[in-house]
GUNUDO-66445 format. One record per residue: residue in three letters; x, y, z of N, C-alpha, C in turn. Coordinates in steps of 0.1 Angstrom, whole numbers, plus 5000, padded with zeros to 4 digits. Example, Ala and Ser with C-alpha at 12.3 -4.5 7.8 and 13.67 -1.06 7.14 Angstrom:
<sites>
aa|nu|nv|nw|cau|cav|caw|cu|cv|cw
ALA|5132|4943|5078|5123|4955|5078|5132|4967|5078
SER|5128|4978|5071|5137|4989|5071|5129|5000|5079
</sites>
This chain:
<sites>
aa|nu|nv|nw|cau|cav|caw|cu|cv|cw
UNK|5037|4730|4945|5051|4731|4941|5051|4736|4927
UNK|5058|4749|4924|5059|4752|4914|5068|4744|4902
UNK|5063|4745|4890|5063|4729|4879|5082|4740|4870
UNK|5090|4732|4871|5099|4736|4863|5099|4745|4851
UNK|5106|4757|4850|5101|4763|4833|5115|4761|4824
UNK|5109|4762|4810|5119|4760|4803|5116|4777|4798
UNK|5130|4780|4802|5134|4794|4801|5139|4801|4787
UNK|5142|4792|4779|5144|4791|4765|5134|4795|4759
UNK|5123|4783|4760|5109|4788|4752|5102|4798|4762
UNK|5101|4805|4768|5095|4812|4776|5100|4826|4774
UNK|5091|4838|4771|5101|4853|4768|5097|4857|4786
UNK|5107|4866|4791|5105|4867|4800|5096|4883|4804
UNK|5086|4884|4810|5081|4894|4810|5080|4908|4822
UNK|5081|4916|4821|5084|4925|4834|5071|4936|4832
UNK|5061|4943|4844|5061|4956|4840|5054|4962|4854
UNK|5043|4969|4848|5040|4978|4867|5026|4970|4865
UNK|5018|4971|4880|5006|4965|4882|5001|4971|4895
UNK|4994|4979|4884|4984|4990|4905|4973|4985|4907
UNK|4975|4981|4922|4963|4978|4929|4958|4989|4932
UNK|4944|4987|4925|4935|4997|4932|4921|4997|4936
UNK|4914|5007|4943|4897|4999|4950|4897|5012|4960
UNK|4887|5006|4968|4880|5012|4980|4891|5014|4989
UNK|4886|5021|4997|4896|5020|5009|4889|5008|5017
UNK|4903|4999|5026|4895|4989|5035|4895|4972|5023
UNK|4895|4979|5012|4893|4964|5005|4903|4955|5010
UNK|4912|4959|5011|4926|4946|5012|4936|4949|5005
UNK|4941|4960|4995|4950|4961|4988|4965|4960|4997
UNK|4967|4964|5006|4978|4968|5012|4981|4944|5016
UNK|4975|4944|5022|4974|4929|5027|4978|4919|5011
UNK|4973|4929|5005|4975|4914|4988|4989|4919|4987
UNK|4989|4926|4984|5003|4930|4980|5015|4922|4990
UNK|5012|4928|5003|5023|4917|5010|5023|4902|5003
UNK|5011|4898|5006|5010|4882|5006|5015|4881|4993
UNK|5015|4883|4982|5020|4881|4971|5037|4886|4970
UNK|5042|4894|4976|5059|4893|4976|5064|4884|4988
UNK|5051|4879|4996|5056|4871|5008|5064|4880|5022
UNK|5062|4891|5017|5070|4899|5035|5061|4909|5033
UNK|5066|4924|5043|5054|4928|5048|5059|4945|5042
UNK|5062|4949|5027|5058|4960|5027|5047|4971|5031
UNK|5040|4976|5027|5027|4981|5025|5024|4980|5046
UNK|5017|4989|5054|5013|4990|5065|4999|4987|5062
UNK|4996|4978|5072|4982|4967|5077|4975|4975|5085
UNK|4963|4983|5084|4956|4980|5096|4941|4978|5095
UNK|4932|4978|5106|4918|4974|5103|4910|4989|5102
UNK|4917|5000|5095|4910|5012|5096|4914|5019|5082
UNK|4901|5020|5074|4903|5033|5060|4914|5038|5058
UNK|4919|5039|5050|4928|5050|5045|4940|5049|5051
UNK|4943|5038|5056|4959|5036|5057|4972|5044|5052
UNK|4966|5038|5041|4979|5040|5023|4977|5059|5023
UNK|4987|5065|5026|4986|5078|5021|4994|5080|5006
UNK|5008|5072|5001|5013|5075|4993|5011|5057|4986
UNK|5011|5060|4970|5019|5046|4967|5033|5039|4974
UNK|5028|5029|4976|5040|5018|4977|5045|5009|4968
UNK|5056|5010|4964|5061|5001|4951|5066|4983|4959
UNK|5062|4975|4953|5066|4963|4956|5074|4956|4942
UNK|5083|4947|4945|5089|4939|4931|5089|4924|4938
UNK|5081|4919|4928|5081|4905|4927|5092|4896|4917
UNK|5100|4891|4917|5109|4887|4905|5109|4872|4907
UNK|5104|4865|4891|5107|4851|4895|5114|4848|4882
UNK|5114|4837|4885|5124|4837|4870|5120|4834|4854
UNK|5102|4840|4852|5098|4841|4840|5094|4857|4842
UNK|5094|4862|4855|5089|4877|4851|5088|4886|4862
UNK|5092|4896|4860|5094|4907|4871|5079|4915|4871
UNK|5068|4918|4887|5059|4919|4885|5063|4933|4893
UNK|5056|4944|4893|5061|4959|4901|5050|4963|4901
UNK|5046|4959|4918|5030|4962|4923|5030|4975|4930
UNK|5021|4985|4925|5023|4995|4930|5005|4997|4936
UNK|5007|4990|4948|5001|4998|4965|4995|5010|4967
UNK|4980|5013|4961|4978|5029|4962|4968|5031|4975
UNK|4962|5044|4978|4954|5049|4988|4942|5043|4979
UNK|4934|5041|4987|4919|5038|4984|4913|5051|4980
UNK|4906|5048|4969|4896|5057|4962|4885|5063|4966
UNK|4883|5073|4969|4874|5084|4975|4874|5098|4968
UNK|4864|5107|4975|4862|5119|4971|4869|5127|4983
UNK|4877|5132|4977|4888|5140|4987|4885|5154|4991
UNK|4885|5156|5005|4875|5163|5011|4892|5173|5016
UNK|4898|5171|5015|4910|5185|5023|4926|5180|5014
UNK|4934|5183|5014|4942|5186|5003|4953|5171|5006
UNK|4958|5169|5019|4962|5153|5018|4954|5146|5010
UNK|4941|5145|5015|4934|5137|5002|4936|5137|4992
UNK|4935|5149|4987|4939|5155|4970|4949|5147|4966
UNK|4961|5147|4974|4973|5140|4973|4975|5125|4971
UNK|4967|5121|4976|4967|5105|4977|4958|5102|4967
UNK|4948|5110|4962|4942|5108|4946|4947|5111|4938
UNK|4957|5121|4935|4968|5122|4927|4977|5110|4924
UNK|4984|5102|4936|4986|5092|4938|4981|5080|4929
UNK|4969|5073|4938|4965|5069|4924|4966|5070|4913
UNK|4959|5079|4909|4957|5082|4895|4966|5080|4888
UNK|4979|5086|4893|4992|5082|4888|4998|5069|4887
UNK|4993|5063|4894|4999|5049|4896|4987|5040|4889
UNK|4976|5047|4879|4968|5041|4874|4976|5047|4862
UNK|4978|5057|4855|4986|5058|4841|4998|5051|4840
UNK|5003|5048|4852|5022|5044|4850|5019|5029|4849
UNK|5005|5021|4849|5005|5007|4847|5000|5001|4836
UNK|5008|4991|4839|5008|4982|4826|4996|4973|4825
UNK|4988|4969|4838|4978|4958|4840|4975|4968|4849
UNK|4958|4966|4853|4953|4976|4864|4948|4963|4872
UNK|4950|4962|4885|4944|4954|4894|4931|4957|4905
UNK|4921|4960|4898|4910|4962|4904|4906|4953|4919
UNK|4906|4956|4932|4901|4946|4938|4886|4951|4948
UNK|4880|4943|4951|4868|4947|4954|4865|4937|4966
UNK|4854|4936|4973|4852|4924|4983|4841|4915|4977
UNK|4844|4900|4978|4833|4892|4975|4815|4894|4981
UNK|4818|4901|4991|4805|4903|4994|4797|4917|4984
UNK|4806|4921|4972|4800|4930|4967|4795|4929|4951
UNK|4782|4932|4948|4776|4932|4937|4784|4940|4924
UNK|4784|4948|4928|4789|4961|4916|4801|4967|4926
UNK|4807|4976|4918|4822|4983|4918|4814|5002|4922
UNK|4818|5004|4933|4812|5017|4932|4814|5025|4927
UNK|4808|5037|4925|4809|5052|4916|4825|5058|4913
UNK|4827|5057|4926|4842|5068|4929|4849|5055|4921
UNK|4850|5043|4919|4861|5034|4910|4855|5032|4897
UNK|4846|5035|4896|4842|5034|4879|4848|5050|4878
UNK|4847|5057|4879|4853|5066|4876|4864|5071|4871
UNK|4871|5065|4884|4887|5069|4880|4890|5057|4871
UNK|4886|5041|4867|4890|5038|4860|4886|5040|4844
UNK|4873|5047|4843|4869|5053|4828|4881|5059|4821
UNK|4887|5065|4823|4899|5067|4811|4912|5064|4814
UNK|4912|5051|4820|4923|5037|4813|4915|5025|4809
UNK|4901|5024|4808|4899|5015|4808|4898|5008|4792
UNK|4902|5015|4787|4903|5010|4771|4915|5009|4767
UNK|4926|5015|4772|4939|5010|4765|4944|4997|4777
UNK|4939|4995|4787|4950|4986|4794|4945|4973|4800
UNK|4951|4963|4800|4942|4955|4806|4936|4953|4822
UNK|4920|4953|4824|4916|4957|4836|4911|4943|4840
UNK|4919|4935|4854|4914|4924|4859|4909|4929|4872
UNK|4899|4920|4878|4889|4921|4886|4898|4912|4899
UNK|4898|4916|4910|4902|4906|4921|4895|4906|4931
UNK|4883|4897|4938|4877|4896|4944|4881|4890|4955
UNK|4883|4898|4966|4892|4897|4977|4880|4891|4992
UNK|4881|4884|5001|4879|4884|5008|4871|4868|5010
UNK|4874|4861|4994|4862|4849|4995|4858|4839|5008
UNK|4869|4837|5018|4868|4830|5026|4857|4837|5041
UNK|4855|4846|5036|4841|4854|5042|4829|4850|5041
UNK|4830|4846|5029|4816|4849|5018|4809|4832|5018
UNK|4798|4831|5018|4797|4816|5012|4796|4813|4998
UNK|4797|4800|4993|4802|4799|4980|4789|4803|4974
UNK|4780|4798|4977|4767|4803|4965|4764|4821|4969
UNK|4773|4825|4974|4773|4836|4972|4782|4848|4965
UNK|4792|4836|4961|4804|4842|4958|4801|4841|4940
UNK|4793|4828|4940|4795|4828|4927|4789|4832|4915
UNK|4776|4840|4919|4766|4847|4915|4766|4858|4911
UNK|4782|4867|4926|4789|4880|4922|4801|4877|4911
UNK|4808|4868|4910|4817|4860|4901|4810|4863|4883
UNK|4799|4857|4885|4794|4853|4872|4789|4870|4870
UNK|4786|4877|4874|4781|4892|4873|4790|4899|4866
UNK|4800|4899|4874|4815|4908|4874|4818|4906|4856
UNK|4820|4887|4854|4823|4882|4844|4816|4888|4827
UNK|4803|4888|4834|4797|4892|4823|4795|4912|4819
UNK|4800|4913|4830|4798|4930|4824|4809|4936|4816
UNK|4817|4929|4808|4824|4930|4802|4836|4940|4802
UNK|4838|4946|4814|4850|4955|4822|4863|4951|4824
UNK|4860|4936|4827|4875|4930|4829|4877|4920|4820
UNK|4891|4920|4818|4893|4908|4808|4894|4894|4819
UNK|4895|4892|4837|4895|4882|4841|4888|4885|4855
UNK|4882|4876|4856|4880|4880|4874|4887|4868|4885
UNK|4892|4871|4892|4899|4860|4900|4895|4862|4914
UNK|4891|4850|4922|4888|4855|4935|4897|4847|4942
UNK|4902|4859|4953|4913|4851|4964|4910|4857|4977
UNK|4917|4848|4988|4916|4859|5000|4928|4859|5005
UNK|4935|4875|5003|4946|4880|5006|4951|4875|5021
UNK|4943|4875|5030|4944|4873|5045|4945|4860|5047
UNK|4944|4848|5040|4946|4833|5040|4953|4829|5030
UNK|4956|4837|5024|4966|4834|5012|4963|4824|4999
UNK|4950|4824|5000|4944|4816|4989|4941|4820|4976
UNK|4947|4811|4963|4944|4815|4952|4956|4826|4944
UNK|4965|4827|4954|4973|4839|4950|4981|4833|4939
UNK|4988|4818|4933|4989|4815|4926|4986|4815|4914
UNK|4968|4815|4913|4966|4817|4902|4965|4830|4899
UNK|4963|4839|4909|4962|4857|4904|4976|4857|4899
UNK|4989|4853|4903|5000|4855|4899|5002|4852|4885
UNK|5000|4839|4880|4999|4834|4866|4986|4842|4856
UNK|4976|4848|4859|4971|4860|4856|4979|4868|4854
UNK|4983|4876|4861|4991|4888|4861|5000|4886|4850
UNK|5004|4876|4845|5015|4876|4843|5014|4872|4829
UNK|4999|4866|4820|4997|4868|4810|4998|4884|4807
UNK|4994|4887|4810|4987|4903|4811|5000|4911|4805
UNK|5014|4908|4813|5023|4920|4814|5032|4916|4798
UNK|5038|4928|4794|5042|4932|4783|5057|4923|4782
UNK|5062|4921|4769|5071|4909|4769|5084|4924|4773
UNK|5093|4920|4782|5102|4931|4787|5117|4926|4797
UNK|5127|4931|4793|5135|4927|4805|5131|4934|4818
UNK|5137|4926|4830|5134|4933|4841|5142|4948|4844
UNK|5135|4953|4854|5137|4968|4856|5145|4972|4867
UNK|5145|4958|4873|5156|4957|4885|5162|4949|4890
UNK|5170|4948|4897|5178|4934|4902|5172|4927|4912
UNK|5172|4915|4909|5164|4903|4917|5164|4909|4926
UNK|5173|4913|4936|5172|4911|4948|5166|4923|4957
UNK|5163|4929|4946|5150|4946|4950|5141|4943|4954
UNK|5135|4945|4964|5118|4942|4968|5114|4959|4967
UNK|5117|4964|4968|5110|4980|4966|5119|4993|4966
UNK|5115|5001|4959|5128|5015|4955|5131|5022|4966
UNK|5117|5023|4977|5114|5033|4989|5130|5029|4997
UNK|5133|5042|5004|5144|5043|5010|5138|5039|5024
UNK|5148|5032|5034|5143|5026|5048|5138|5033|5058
UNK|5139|5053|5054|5130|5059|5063|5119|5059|5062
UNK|5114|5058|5043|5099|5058|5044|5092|5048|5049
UNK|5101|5032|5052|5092|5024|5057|5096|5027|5070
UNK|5106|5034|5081|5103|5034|5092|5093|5046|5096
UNK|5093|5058|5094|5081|5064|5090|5065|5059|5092
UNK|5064|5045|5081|5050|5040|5078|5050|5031|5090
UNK|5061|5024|5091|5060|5015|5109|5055|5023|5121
UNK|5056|5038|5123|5059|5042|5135|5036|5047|5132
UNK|5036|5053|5120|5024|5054|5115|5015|5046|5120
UNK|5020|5031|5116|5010|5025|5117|5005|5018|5134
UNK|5016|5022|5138|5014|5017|5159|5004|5031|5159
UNK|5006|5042|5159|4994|5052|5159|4982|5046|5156
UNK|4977|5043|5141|4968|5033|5137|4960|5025|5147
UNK|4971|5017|5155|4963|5006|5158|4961|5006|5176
UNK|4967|5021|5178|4971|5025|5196|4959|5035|5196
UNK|4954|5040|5187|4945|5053|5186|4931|5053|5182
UNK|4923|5059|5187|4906|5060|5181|4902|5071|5171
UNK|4895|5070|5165|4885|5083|5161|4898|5090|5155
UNK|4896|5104|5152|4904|5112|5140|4921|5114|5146
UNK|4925|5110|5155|4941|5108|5156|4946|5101|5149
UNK|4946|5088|5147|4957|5086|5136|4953|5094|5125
UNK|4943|5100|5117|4941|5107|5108|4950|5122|5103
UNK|4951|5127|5117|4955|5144|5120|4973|5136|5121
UNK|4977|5123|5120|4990|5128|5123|4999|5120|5112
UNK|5009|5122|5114|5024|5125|5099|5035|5119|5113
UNK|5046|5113|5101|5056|5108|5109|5067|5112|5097
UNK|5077|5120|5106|5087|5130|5095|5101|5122|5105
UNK|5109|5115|5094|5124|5112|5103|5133|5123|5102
UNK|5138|5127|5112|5145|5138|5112|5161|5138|5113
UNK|5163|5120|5120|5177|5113|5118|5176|5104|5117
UNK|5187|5099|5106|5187|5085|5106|5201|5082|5106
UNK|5205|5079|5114|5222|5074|5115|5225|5056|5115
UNK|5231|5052|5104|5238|5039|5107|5251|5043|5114
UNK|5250|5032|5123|5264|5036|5130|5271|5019|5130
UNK|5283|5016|5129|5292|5006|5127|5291|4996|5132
UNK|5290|5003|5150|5289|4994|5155|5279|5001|5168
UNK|5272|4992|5174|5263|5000|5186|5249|5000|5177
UNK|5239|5006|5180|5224|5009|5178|5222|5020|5166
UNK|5214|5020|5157|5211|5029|5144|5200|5039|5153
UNK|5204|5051|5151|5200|5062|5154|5190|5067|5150
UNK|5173|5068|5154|5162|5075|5140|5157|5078|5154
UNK|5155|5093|5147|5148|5103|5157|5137|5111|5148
UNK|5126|5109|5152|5113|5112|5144|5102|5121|5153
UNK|5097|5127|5145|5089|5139|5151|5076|5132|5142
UNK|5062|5135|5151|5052|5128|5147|5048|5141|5147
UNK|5037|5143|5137|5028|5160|5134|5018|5157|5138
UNK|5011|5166|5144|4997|5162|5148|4990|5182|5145
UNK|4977|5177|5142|4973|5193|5141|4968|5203|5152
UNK|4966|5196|5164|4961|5205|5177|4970|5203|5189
UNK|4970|5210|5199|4976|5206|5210|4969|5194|5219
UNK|4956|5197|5217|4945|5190|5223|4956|5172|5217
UNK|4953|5171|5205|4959|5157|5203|4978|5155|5205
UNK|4982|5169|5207|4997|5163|5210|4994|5159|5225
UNK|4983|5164|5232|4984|5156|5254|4980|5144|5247
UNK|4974|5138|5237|4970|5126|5238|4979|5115|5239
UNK|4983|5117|5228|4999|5110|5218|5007|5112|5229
UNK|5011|5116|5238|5022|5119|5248|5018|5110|5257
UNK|5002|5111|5266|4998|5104|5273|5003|5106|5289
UNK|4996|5102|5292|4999|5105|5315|5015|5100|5317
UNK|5022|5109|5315|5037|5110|5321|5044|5103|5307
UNK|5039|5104|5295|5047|5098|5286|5040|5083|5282
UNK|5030|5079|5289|5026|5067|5287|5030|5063|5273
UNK|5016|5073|5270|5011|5067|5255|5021|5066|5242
UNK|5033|5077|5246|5046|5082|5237|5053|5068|5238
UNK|5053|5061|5249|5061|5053|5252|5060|5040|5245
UNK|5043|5036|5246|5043|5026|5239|5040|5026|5227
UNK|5038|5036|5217|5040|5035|5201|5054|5035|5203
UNK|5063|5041|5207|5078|5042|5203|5083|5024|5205
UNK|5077|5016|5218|5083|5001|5222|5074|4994|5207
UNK|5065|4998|5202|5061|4988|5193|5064|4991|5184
UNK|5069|5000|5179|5079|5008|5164|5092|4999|5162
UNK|5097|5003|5172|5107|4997|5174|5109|4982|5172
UNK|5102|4974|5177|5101|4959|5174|5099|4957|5161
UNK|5090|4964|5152|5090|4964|5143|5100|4970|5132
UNK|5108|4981|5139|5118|4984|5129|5130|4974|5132
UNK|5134|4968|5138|5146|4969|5137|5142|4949|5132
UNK|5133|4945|5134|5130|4934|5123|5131|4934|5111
UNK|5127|4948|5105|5128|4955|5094|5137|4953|5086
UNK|5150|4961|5092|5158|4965|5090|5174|4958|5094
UNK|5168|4951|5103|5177|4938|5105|5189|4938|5118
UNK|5185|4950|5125|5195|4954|5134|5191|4960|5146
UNK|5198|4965|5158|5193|4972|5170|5192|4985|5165
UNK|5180|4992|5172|5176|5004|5166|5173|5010|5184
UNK|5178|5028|5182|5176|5035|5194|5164|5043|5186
UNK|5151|5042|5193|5143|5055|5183|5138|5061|5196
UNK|5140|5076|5191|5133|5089|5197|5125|5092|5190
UNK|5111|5097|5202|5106|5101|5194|5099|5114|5201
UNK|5096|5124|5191|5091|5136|5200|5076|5141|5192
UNK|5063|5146|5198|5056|5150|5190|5049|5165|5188
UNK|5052|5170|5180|5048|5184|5172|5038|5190|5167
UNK|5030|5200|5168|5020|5204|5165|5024|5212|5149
UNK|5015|5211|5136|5015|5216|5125|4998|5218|5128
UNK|4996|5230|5127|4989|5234|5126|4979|5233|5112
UNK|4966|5225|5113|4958|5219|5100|4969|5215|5088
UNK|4979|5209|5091|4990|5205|5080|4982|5201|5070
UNK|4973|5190|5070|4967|5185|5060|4962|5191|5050
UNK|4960|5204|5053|4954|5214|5042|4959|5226|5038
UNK|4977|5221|5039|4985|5229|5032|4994|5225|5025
UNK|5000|5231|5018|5009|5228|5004|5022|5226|5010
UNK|5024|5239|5022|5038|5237|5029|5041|5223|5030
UNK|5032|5217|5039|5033|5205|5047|5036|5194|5040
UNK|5026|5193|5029|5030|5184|5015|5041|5183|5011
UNK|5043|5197|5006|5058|5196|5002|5074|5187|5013
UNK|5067|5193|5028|5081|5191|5038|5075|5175|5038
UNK|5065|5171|5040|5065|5153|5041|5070|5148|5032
UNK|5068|5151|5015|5076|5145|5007|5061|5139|4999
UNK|5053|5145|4999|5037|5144|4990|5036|5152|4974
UNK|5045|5163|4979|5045|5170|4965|5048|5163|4954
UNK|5059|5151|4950|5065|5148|4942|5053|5138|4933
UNK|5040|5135|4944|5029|5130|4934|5025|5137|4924
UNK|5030|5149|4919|5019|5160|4911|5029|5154|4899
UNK|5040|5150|4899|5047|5145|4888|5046|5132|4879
UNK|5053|5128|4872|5049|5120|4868|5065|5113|4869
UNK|5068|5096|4866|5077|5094|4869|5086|5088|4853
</sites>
């Protein structure tokens, strides 16, 4: 039970806080568990996260704005490029950097020492060691004491995002860390993103978890309507990109199968979402190697990483 604050003596503090790491570490999973609902899309496959996702936490000593990046790699075709742009961005725009890594791991690999070498002296870098309920303790605490002493982070915290443990104290962490500030939004904001990009990332992520091998990879989910309507069912009609014909027979499936059931599992999840009955269409489109063009970037709405905010 959290202990009453006296709001008087207490300055209240606000600012941004990017998760960032490997792909696969857990970032997308902490981030939920820590605003308690389910921004950010879950699945058990790399590279999820194409763009940052903004979260806001607000309690009544401090507004925390966790910004959800793509996992850190060497980007091999121009989406990629995009989502290390990403990053990166979302590693200058923060106020605390939240490094997380898995308990079963000794050292921080190449590709994250890297991109954190130049912020790592102006900001404060904590360590979050994700996954401890995996790990046995005399194992955990040997990587614990390692971490501590290489002098990288100013804290290391170990929790596991997926049991929800520890997140308490990562929060009261965090929360040294951030700059004394009013908040940046109104309590009642959990994230800036407009409701197509999370219906978009819902329809994404049933691909994810309906699909093998490089399909969910090759494909994009573009809403092409979205209608509130008064009264009756909200209207979103989405075209999914995929780069070959070979994978639009897939995604379609024997007589519609496979169309059919990403669309019934999207659905359950949007309109949970969103709080209402939802009619979704959906149709799927070939963009030819989209991934490794600028056009494509630009029409999904990826370009706007090259900026700064």
């Amino acid at each position: 039970m959290t202990e009453p604050v006296d709001q008087a003596e207490t300055p209240f503090k606000a600012g941004y806080v990017a998760i960032v790491g490997e792909p696969n570490v857990g970032k997308s999973t902490l981030m939920n568990a820590l605003l308690g609902q389910k921004i950010s899309i879950v699945t058990r496959k790399p590279q999820t996260t194409r763009q940052r996702v903004l979260g806001i936490l607000t309690t009544p000593v401090s507004q925390i704005i966790f910004l959800d990046t793509p996992g850190l790699l060497d980007a091999k075709y121009l989406l990629q490029e995009t989502m290390m742009r990403s990053a990166h961005r979302a590693l200058e725009d923060a106020d605390v950097v939240l490094v997380l890594t898995e308990a079963s791991a000794s050292d921080l690999p190449d590709i994250v020492r890297v991109r954190l070498e130049p912020v790592s002296k102006g900001k404060p870098l904590l360590l979050c060691l994700n996954k401890v309920d995996t790990a046995p303790r005399d194992q955990v605490l040997p990587v614990l004491a390692g971490f501590a002493k290489s002098g990288m982070f100013r804290e290391v915290i170990p929790v596991s995002a997926l049991k929800k443990e520890n997140l308490d104290d990562l929060l009261k962490t965090i929360t040294r860390y951030l700059p004394e500030h009013p908040a940046f939004y109104p309590d009642d904001v959990v994230s800036e993103q407009p409701e197509r990009f999370f219906v978009a990332e819902i329809i994404r992520e049933k691909i994810f978890e309906q699909f093998q091998e490089e399909i969910p990879y090759s494909t994009a989910v573009e809403i092409r309507e979205y209608k509130e309507r008064e009264e009756g069912k909200t209207f979103i009609n989405a075209d999914i990109i995929v780069e070959r014909n070979s994978q639009k027979g897939i995604l379609i499936g024997k007589k519609g199968a496979a169309l059919k059931a990403i669309g019934q599992a999207a659905r359950k999840d949007i309109e949970e979402f969103v709080g209402r009955p939802v009619f979704l269409e959906l149709f799927v489109k070939v963009g030819e190697k989209w991934r490794s063009k600028e056009s494509w970037m630009k029409r999904l709405g990826y370009e706007s990483e090259k900026g700064s905010h």
